[in-house]
Phi, psi and omega in degrees: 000186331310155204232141182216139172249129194261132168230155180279285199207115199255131144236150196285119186247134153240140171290103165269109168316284199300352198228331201066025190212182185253140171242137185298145155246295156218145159205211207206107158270006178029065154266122183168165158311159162300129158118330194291141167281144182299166175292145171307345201274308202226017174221184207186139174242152169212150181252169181214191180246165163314128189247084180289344168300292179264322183103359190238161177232138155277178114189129206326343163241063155249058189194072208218156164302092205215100169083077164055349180249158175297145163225126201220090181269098180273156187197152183248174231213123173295000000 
């Protein structure tokens, strides 16, 4: 480990029932410096403690801007 998840880009869609289709509602290309947490506006981070049963931590800053993508880094704990 550490084990990291990339995401490019996430978007959001809502469903018109009377039409059948779909509409953007939003979406996040994570532009921004390294290091920076995505906005605030449509994302939210939470930290946990430690699980010494699996061995992994959460916490609200694995969850950063890196090279243009979401990057969500898990990692593990002596």
């Amino acid at each position: 480990m550490p084990w990291y998840c990339q995401f490019d880009y996430v978007k959001t869609y809502t469903y018109d029932q009377s039409t059948d289709s779909f509409a953007l509602y939003w979406t996040d290309d994570f532009t921004g410096s390294n290091g920076v947490k995505a906005s605030g506006q449509n994302w939210a981070t939470y930290g946990s403690t430690t699980n010494k049963n699996n061995r992994s931590e959460t916490t609200g800053n694995a969850a950063y801007i890196y090279d243009n993508t979401l990057t969500i880094q898990m990692s593990t704990s002596d």
